[in-house]
Every structure is written in structure tokens, then in C-alpha cells.
ZAMARGU-4260 file (C-alpha; in steps of 0.2 Angstrom, whole numbers, plus 5000, padded with zeros to 4 digits):
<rodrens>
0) 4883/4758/5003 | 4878/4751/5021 | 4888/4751/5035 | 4904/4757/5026 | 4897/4771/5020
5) 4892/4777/5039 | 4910/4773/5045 | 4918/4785/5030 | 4904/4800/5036 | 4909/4797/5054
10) 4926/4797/5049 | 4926/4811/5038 | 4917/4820/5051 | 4929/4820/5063 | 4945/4821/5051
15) 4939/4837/5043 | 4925/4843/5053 | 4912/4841/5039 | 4896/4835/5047 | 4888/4820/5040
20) 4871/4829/5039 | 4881/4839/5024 | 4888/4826/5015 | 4872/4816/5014 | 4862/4831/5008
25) 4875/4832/4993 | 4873/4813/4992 | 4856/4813/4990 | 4855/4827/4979 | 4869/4820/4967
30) 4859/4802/4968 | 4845/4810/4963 | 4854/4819/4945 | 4861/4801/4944 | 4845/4792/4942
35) 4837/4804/4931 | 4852/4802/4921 | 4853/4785/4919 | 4836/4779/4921 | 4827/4795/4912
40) 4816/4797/4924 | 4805/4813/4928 | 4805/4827/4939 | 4797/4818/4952 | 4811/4810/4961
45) 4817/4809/4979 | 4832/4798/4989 | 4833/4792/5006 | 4847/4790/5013 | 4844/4779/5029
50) 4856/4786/5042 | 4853/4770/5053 | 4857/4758/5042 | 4866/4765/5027 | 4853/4760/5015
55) 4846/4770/4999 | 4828/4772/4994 | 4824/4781/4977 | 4805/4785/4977 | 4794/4791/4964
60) 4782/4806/4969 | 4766/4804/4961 | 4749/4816/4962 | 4732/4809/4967 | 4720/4815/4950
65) 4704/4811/4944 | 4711/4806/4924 | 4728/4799/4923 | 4737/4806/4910 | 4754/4805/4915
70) 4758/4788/4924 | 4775/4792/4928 | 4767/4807/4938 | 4751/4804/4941 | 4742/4787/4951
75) 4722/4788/4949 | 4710/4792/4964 | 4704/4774/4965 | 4722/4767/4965 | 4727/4777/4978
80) 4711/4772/4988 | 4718/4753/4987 | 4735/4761/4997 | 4724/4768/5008 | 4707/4775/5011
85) 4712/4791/5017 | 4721/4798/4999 | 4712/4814/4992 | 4714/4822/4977 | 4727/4831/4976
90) 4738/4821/4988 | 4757/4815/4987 | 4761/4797/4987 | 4780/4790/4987 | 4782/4773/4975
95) 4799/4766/4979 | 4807/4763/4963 | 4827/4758/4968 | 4834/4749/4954 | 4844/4734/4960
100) 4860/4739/4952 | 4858/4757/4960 | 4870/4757/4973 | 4883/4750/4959 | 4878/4766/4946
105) 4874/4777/4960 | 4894/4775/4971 | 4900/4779/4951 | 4890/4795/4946 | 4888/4801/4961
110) 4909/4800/4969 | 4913/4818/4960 | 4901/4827/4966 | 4900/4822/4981 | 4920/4828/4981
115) 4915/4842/4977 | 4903/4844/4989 | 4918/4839/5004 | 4931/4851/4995 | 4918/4864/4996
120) 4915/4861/5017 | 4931/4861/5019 | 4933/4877/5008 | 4920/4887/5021 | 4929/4880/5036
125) 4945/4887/5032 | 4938/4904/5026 | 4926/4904/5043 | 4943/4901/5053 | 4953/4913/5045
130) 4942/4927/5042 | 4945/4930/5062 | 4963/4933/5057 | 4958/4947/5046 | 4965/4964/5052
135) 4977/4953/5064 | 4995/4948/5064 | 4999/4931/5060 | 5017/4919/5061 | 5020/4909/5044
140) 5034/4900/5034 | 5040/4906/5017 | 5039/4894/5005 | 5040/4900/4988 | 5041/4914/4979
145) 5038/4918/4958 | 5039/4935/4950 | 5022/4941/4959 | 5023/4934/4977 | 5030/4928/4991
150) 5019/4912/4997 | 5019/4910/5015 | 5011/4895/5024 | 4998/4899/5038 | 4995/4880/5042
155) 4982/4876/5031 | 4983/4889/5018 | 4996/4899/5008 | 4993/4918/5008 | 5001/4928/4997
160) 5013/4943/4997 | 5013/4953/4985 | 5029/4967/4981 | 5020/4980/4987 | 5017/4973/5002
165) 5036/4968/5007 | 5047/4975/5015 | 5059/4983/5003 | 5077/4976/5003 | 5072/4963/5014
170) 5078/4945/5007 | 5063/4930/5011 | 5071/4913/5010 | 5063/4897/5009 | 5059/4892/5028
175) 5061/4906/5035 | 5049/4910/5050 | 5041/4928/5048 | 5026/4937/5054 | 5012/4945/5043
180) 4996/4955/5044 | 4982/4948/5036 | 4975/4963/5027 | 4960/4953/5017 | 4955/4939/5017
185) 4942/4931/5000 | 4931/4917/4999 | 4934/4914/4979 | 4927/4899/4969 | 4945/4893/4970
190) 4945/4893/4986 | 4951/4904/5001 | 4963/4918/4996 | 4974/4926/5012 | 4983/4942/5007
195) 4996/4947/5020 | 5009/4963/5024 | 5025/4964/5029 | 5023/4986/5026 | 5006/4988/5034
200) 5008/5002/5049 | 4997/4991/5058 | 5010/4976/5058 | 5018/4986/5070 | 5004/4992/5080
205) 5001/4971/5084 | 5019/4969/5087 | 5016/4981/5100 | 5001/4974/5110 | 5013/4956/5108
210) 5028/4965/5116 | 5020/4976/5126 | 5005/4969/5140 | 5001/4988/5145 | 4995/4988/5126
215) 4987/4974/5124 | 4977/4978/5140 | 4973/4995/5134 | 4982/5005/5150 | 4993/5012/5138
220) 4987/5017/5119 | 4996/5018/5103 | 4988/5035/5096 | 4996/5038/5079 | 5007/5026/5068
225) 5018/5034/5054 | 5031/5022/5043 | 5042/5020/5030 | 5045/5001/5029 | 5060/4994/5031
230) 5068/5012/5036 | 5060/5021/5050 | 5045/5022/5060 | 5036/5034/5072 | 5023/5029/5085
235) 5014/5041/5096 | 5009/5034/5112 | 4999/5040/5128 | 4996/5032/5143 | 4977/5032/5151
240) 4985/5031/5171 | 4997/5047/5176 | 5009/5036/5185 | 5014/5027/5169 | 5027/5034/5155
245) 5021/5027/5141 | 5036/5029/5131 | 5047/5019/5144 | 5033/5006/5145 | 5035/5003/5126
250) 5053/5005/5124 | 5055/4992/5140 | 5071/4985/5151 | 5085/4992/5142 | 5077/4993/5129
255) 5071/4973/5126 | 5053/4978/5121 | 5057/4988/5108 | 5072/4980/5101 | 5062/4963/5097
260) 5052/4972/5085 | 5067/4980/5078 | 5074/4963/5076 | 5057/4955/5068 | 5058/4968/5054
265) 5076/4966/5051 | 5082/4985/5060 | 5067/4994/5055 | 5073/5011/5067 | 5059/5015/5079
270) 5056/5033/5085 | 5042/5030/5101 | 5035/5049/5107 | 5022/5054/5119 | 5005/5061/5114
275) 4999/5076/5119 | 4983/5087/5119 | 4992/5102/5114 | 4995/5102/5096 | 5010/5111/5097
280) 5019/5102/5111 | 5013/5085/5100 | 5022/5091/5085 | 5037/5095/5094 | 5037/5080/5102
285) 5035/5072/5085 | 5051/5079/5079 | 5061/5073/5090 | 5078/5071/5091 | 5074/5090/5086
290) 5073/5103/5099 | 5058/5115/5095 | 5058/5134/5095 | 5041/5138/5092 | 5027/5132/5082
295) 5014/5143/5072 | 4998/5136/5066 | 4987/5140/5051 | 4971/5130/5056 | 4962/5136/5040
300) 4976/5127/5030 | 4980/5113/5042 | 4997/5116/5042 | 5010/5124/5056 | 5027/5132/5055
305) 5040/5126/5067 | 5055/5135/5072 | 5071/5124/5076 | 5087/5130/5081 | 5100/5133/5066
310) 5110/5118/5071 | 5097/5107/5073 | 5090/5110/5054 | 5096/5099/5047 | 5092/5084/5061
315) 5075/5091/5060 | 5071/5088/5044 | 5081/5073/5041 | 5089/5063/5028 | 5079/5066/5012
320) 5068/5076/5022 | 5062/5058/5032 | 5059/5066/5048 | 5047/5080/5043 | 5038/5069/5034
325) 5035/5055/5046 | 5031/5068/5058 | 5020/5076/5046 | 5009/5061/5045 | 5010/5055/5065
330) 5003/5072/5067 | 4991/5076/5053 | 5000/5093/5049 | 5008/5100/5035 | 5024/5106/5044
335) 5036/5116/5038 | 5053/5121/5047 | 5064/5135/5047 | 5080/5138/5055 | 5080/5152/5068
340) 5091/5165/5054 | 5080/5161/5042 | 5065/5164/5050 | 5071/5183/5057 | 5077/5186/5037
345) 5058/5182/5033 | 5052/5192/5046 | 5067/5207/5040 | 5060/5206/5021 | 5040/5209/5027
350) 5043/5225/5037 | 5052/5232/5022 | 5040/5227/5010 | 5028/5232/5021 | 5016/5217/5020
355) 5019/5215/5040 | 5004/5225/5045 | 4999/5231/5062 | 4988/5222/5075 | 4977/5236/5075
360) 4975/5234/5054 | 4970/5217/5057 | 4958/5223/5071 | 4951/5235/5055 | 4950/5221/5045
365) 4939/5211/5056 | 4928/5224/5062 | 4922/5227/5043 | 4919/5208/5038 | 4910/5205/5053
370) 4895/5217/5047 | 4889/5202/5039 | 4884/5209/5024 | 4892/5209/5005 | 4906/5226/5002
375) 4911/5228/4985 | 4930/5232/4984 | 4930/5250/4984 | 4919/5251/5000 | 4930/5238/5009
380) 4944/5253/5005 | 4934/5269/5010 | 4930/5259/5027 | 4946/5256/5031 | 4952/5273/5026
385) 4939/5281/5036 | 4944/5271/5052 | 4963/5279/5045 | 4960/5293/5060 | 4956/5283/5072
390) 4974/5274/5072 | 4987/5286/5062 | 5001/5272/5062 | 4986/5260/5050 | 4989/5265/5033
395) 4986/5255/5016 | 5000/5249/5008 | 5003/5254/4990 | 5004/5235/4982 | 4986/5233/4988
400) 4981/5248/4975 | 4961/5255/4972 | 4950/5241/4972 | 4959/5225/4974 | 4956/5223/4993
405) 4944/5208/4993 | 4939/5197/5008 | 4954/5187/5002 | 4967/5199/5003 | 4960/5205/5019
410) 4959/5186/5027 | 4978/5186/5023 | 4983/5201/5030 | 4974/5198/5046 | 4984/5179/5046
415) 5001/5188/5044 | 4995/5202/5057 | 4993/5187/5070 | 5007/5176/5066 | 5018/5191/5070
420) 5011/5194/5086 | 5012/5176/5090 | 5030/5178/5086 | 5034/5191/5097 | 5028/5185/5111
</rodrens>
């Protein structure tokens, strides 16, 4: 162990990019379990390695005491004088104790661990080097596959996709070029693990900033992602500068942009429409190829009711209801569609059954509960049926019977007072 070993650290070093600082400290350390091992020697042990020359020094640590009563790790006050006069009590003095067949024993006990060591650096540069891909897209080559995953090679490691993380329908052959997104990636006592996505909605916000430079350079914004792998997809985009169409910027030149992410995930159709502050506007936008009538919200319940033209039904809502349902989730609403017949037969059935109340019942309704204090059923009822004179057309229908007007039933009839009046206007 001289100069060769210093030509394999320098070459090592700059092979693999494991310093040589790191490799001795292992080396020294596993010398160190070597000579205790072979030599059964104490606690007390220490190796140099001589980064100069190459050279390895084992040393013997012993304490400066009045009584010796261990020699292997004690030397006496008097002895230590004879070193030299400065020694105290107390003090450490290094014996050099290198066996001359050490670097023989030492080259054989010491080769695994030091492997172990290097295959650990190299483990931590990879996962340092990758972990900056996490959250990021990624181009790889299939490889292999077994009954759990698809193994695709990112240069110097495989990551794994898993089924539920595929594409469905979509065949991976050995060689083929693809692009993933590394969703995690695990520093395991095995190694590096990468675990990648073909399905992720976020692969196809990174397509977008690699297609699109007004993306990536954050002019234009991708607000709300909503996809069914492998079928269809709705992106929501605005655009931070008036004078540029965001859906035109993504779409592209006859459509090239968008068309080569179709392409990367195998005809994946692509619905891009603009975002807007108004939540009604947004959701009709978000239904598009479907024109929009109207659009009624209940806030309390998150949801809306959206009002299409009878022909369009059907386009509205999609095959297998695909349509409402990805525009549900770009949008964050429940939505729920009826034609424009329907919706007058709905509106027809509550004025006979009398559950569409007056505005002004509603304006009751609210005028009670914003007393702020607790009304027991029956004075909910004789409030409202002393404010009866004021308003001869409010009146209190028979189904809501003596006693069972709650807060609850009242919140409802105010909700369906207001989503008529919406209507009508």
C-alpha cells in the first residue's frame, strides 16, 4: 500500500466522484477492526494513513498513570518522562505498533469494507443527483418489465413503474424512449429507489412548460389540471399580460404545440380552456364543447347547477358522463346539468306542490333568524304568521305542518326562494 494505493484513490476520485478524504476514513477505520481482529489487540488503536506517501502507521494510545496496571493501556509517569520531559499525568502518548505483515493482512480484511464503503458514496451521489428530479419530468428507456413494473433506465439508475402508474392500454416495449415524472424518489439500504408516472396530472403540466416558452417563463399559467389517463384531459389556463390568448399560446401554430404532447402520450385528447375569475363563466368554459345557459350556485354545498340547451345534453355531459366529471374536478364544483325542458318541468312540479315560495317568504325567513337568538319551532311559526298581514300572498304551506319549521327547513326554503329569482332573471 504506497504509491498504488494513491493512484487508485485519485483514480477512483475522479471516476466516480468519491473523494479520497472518504475512502481513507473508511480505510482507516476498517484497518483499525482489522488489527484488533487479528492481533487482539485493545481499544486503544489508531491508523495513519500517510496521504504523501501511502504509507500505514498503527499506534497504540496509551495513558500517563502513576501504577501501571494495564501495559497495553497504560505506560508509567517515569517512562513517559524518558520520551519526553514535558508528559503529565494524564496525558496521551502514541506507541507505533505496525506489524510487518500488516499491509499483507490489512489489503485482505480490509478490501470488503472498504467496498462497501465506495458502493455506499456512490449510493448518496446518485440519490443527491436525483432527488433534484423529484416532482420533475424525466426522458428514459424501457427496459424490462415483470408482473409489478415497468423498469425504465434514467442513466444511472432504473426507476420503477408501477400499474397504477401507467398509462392504461398503453403497450411499453423494450427500448422504447418515454417520458416520466419522478413522483419520489428513497434513499433505501439497497440503494436509490426512483418511482416514476406515466398518469400523474402533473406530467402534463411539465410537458407544457417544455412545449410551451410562455409556460415555462411564467407569462402564461396552467391554473387547474383535470385527467383521465390515457383518454382525456382538461387544462385551465390564464394568461398574466392582456394581449396574450393563453389558449392559442398553448394550443400553438396549427396546433404543433399541443399535438406533440398528444403524440408523447399516445392520443391522449387535450381540452385547453381559459380561466376566469367568475366562477360561472369558468365552469362554462370548463364545459366546453358545451354551450351554457345559465349557472346556479349553492355555495354552502359547493356545488352549481348548469343549464345547457336540449341538444347539447348529451355533449355536455359526455360519454360515460366524462365531461362533467373532468370539468367537475378543473373547477372544484359538484356540477350538475340539466337540459333546458327539464329544467322548466322542475320548475312546473315546485309551483304545484307549492315548495316554490315567494321572495318575500324568504325575506321573512331571514328577518327571524337574524334575531340572533334560539326560536323553538312553534315561535319560528307564530312569527311568521304574525308577519302573514303584512304580505297577504306569504302563507305556510301545508307539508311544512305545526312545529316542524326548524332553522333547516327554513335555510332550504330561502335557497329555493333565491334560486328562482335567479332564474327569472
Amino acid at each position: 500500500m504506497s504509491k498504488e494505493m494513491l493512484n487508485a484513490l485519485e483514480a477512483l476520485e475522479q471516476e466516480k466522484g468519491i473523494s479520497k478524504e472518504f475512502v481513507i476514513e473508511a480505510l482507516e477505520v476498517a484497518l483499525v477492526s482489522a488489527y484488533k481482529r487479528n492481533y487482539g489487540q485493545a481499544q486503544n488503536v489508531e491508523v495513519e494513513f500517510d496521504l504523501k506517501k501511502g504509507n500505514i502507521h498503527v499506534y497504540s494510545v496509551k495513558e500517563v498513570v502513576d501504577v501501571v496496571y494495564d501495559s497495553r493501556l497504560e505506560v508509567g509517569i517515569e517512562e513517559a518522562l524518558e520520551l519526553n520531559k514535558a508528559y503529565e499525568l494524564g496525558d496521551k502518548i502514541r506507541f507505533e505498533v505496525t506489524p510487518k505483515d500488516f499491509g499483507r493482512i490489512a489489503a485482505q480484511t480490509a478490501k470488503q469494507v472498504i467496498m462497501q464503503r465506495v458502493r455506499e458514496a456512490e449510493r448518496n451521489i446518485i440519490y443527491n443527483e436525483f432527488i433534484a428530479y423529484e416532482n420533475d419530468i424525466m426522458q428514459g428507456i424501457v427496459e424490462r418489465q415483470d408482473h409489478r413494473y415497468i423498469y425504465v433506465n434514467l442513466g444511472k439508475i432504473e426507476a420503477v413503474l408501477s400499474k397504477q402508474e401507467q398509462i392504461p392500454n398503453e403497450v411499453y416495449k423494450p427500448h422504447d424512449r418515454i417520458k416520466v415524472y419522478v413522483t419520489k424518489v428513497e434513499n433505501t439500504s439497497k440503494g436509490p429507489q426512483i418511482f416514476v408516472s406515466r398518469s400523474h396530472p402533473d406530467l402534463l403540466k411539465r410537458l407544457f412548460e417544455q412545449e410551451v416558452p410562455e409556460i415555462y417563463d411564467g407569462v402564461v399559467e396552467i391554473v387547474s389540471i383535470a385527467r383521465e389517463a390515457g383518454d382525456r384531459a382538461k387544462v385551465a389556463v390564464r394568461s398574466r399580460e392582456e394581449h396574450i390568448d393563453p389558449v392559442g399560446t398553448c394550443v400553438g401554430p396549427k396546433g404543433q404545440r399541443v399535438q406533440a404532447i398528444v403524440n408523447e402520450l399516445k392520443g391522449e385528447n387535450m381540452d385547453i380552456v381559459e380561466w376566469d375569475a367568475d366562477p360561472a363563466t369558468y365552469i362554462g368554459n370548463a364545459l366546453n364543447p358545451a354551450q351554457v345557459v345559465s349557472v346556479t350556485f349553492n355555495e354552502s354545498a359547493g356545488s352549481c347547477l348548469v343549464v345547457v340547451p336540449d341538444y347539447q345534453l348529451s355533449l355536455a355531459i359526455g360519454k360515460r358522463g366524462q365531461n362533467a366529471r373532468l370539468a367537475a374536478k378543473l373547477t372544484g364544483y359538484k356540477i350538475d346539468i340539466k337540459s333546458e325542458t327539464d329544467m322548466e318541468a322542475i320548475n312546473l312540479a315546485k309551483e304545484e306542490t307549492g315548495l316554490e315560495k315567494d321572495v318575500k317568504y324568504a325575506e321573512v325567513i331571514e328577518t327571524i333568524e337574524s334575531q340572533e337568538q334560539e326560536m323553538n319551532d312553534e315561535e319560528i311559526i307564530e312569527s311568521v304568521e304574525d308577519l302573514d298581514s303584512e304580505f297577504d300572498e306569504i302563507t305556510i304551506a301545508d307539508d311544512i305542518g305545526e312545529g316542524n319549521l326548524d332553522a333547516e327547513s327554513a335555510e332550504e326554503l330561502i335557497e329555493l326562494a333565491e334560486e328562482r329569482d335567479n332564474v327569472e332573471d
